[in-house]
C-alpha positions in Angstrom: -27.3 44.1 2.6 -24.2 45.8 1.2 -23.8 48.0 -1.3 -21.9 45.2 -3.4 -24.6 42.8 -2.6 -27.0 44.9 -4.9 -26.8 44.9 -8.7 -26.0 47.7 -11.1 -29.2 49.3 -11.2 -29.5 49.0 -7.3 -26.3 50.8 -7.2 -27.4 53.6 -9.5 -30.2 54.3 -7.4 -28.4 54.2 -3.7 -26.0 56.6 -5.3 -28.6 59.0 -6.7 -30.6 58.7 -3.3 -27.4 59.9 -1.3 -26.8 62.6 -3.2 -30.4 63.4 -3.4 -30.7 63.2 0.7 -27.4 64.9 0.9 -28.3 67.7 -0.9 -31.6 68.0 1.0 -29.6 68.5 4.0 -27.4 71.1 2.7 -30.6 73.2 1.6 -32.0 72.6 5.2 -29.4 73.5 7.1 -29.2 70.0 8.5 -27.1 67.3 8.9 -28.6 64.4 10.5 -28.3 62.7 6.7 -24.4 63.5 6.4 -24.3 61.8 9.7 -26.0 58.7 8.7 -24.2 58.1 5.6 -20.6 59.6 7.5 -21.0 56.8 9.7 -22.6 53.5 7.6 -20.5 50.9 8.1 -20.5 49.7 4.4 -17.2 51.1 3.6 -19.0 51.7 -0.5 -21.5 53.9 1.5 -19.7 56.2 2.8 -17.4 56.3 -0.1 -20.3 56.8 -2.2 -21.3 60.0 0.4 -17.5 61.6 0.6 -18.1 61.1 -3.6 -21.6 63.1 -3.4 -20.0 65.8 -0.6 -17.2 66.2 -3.6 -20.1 67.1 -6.2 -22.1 69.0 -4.1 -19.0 71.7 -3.6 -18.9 72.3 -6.9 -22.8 73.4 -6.8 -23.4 74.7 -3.9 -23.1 76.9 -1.4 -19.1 75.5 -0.5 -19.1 77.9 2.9 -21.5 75.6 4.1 -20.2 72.3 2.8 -16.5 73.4 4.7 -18.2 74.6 7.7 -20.2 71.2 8.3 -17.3 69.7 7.5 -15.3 71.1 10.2 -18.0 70.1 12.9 -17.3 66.5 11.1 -13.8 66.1 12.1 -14.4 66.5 15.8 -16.8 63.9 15.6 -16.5 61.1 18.5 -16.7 58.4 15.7 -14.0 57.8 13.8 -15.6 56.7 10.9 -17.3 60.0 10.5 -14.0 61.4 11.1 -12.9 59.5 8.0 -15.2 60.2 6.0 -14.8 63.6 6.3 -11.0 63.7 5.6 -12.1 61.6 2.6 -14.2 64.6 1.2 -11.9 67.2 2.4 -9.9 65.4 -0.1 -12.3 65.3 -2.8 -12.7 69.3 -2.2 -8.7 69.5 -2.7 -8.3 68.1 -5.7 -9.4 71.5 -6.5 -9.2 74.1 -3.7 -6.5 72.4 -1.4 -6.3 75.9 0.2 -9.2 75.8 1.4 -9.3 72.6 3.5 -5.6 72.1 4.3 -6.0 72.6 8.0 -8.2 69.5 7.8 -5.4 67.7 7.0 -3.1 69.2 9.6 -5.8 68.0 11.9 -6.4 64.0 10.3 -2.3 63.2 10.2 -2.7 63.7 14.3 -5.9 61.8 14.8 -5.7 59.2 17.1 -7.4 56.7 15.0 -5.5 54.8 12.0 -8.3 55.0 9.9 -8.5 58.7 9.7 -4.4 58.9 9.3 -5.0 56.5 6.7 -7.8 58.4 5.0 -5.4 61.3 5.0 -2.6 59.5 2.7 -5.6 58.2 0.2 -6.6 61.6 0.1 -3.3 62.6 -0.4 -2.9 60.4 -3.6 -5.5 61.7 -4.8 -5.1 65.4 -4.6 -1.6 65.4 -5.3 -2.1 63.6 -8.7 -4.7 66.4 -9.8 -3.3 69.2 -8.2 0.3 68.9 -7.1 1.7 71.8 -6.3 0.0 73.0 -3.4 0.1 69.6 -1.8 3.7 69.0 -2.4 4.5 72.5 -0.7 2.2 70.9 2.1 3.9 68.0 2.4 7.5 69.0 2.2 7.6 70.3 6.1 6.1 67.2 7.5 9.1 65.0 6.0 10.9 66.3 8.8 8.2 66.0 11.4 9.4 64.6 15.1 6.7 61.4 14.7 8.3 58.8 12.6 4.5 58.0 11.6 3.9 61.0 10.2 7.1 60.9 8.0 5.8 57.8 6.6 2.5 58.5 5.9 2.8 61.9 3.3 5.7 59.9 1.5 3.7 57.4 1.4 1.1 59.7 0.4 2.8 61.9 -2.5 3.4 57.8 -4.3 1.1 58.4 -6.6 2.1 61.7 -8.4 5.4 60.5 -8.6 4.0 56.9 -10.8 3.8 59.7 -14.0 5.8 62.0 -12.7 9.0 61.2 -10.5 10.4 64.7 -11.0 8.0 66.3 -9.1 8.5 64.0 -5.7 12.2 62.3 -6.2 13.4 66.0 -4.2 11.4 65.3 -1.3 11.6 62.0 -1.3 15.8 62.5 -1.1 15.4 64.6 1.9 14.6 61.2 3.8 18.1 59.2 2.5 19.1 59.0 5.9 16.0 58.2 7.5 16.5 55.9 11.1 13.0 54.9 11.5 12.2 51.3 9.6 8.9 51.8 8.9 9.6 55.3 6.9 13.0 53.6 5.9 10.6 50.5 4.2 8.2 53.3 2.4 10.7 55.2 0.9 12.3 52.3 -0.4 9.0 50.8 -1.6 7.7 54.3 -3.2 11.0 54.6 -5.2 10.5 50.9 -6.4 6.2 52.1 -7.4 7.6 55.4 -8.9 10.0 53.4 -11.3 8.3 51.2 -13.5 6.4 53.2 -15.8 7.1 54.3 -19.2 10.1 56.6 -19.2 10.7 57.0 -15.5 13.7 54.3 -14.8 16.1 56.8 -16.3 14.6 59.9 -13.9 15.2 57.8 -11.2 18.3 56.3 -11.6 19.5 59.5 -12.4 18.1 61.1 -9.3 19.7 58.2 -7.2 23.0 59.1 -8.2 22.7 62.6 -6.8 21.9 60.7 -3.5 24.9 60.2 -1.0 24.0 56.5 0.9 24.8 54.1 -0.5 23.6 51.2 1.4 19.4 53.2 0.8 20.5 53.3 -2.8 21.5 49.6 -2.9 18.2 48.4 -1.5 16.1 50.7 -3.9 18.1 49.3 -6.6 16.8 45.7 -5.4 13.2 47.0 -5.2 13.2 48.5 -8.4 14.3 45.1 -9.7 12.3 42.8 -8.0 8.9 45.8 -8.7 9.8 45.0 -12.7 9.2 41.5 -11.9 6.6 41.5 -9.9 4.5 43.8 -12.4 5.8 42.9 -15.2 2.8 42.7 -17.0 2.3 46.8 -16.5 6.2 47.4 -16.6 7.5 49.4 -19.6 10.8 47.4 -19.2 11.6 43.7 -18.4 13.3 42.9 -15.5 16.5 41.8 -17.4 16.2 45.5 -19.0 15.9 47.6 -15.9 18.6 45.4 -14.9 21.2 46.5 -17.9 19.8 49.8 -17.5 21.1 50.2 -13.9 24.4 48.8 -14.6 24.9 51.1 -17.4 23.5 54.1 -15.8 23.8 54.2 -12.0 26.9 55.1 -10.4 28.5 52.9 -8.3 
């Protein structure tokens, strides 16, 4: 049965039993629980664990927590490894300092799901604490794998949905990106980063610092078609953002 199978209560009580359990390995010196949870293969599990890991730190003894945490992400399983990178990123919302090489480690893991853990953890941390991780991230824009360069923009999406100031400059040091996949998630993190309340005019603005063209004309048709597509959360129409660009963005 999985965890979405149980009802509210049921929930309530899985949670407080892996936290309880968890914490009974910490004060043990153990971690034949961590591993149990690390690797469940109820995706809400081990979420629920990397959520109980991210608690714990804060109690604590957070040496402990890191070192264990380092064993983690050699793991053979990958799932373990995921989970870790998941509560590395809970522990960096706070102290990204202290668990950056774990992400230096996750963007080369061999395994998508780890990489992947490493952009959610990325949204995450870079909306509560940005500054850090954007210094983090800014090298890796120009990293030699094209997969890499598309997973921390990718991954700094999220700061930018309230504030576009703070990741428009990194995001423009990829313009002239050759790689299609980056090219596509650059393009599609300018369209997420513009429909909020008061960022269409930081972006357009941004864009006509920018010198090609032809990325600049296919944002503009992403940021278009994003302000249809959720135009129930948009803070402009679609015909709006459309007289807003003609007005404002230099052609």
């Amino acid at each position: 049965m999985s965890f979405y199978d149980l009802n509210k209560e049921e929930r309530k009580k899985v949670v407080n039993q892996i936290y309880d359990e968890l914490l009974d390995d910490l004060r043990s010196s153990t971690t034949n629980k961590h591993l149990v949870y690390f690797s469940d293969e109820d995706t809400y599990i081990r979420k629920t664990a990397y959520l109980a890991v991210g608690k714990l730190y804060k109690q604590e003894e957070q040496d402990k927590i890191r070192k264990n945490l380092e064993v983690f992400l050699g793991h053979t399983n990958e799932k373990v490894r995921q989970t870790t990178i998941n509560a590395a990123g809970e522990i960096g919302k706070t102290d990204f300092d202290k668990v950056v090489s774990f992400f230096d480690k996750g963007l080369l893991d061999e395994h998508h799901s780890v990489r992947n853990a490493v952009i959610g953890s990325l949204k995450k941390m870079v909306e509560k604490n940005p500054e850090p991780v954007l210094q983090w991230v800014k090298p890796y824009l120009h990293h030699r794998d094209a997969e890499i360069r598309r997973e921390v923009c990718h991954g700094i999406e999220l700061r930018g949905r309230t504030h576009p100031q703070d990741v428009l400059p990194l995001l423009k040091e990829l313009q002239f990106e050759q790689n299609n996949r980056v090219k596509k998630t650059l393009i599609h993190v300018l369209g997420q980063i513009s429909y909020k309340q008061n960022c269409l005019n930081i972006v357009v603005q941004e864009l006509n610092s920018w010198e090609n063209k032809e990325l600049i004309r296919q944002a503009v048709l992403e940021i278009i078609d994003v302000h249809r597509r959720y135009a129930k959360f948009s803070s402009l129409t679609q015909a709006q953002a459309i007289d807003y660009i003609d007005k404002n963005l230099k052609k």
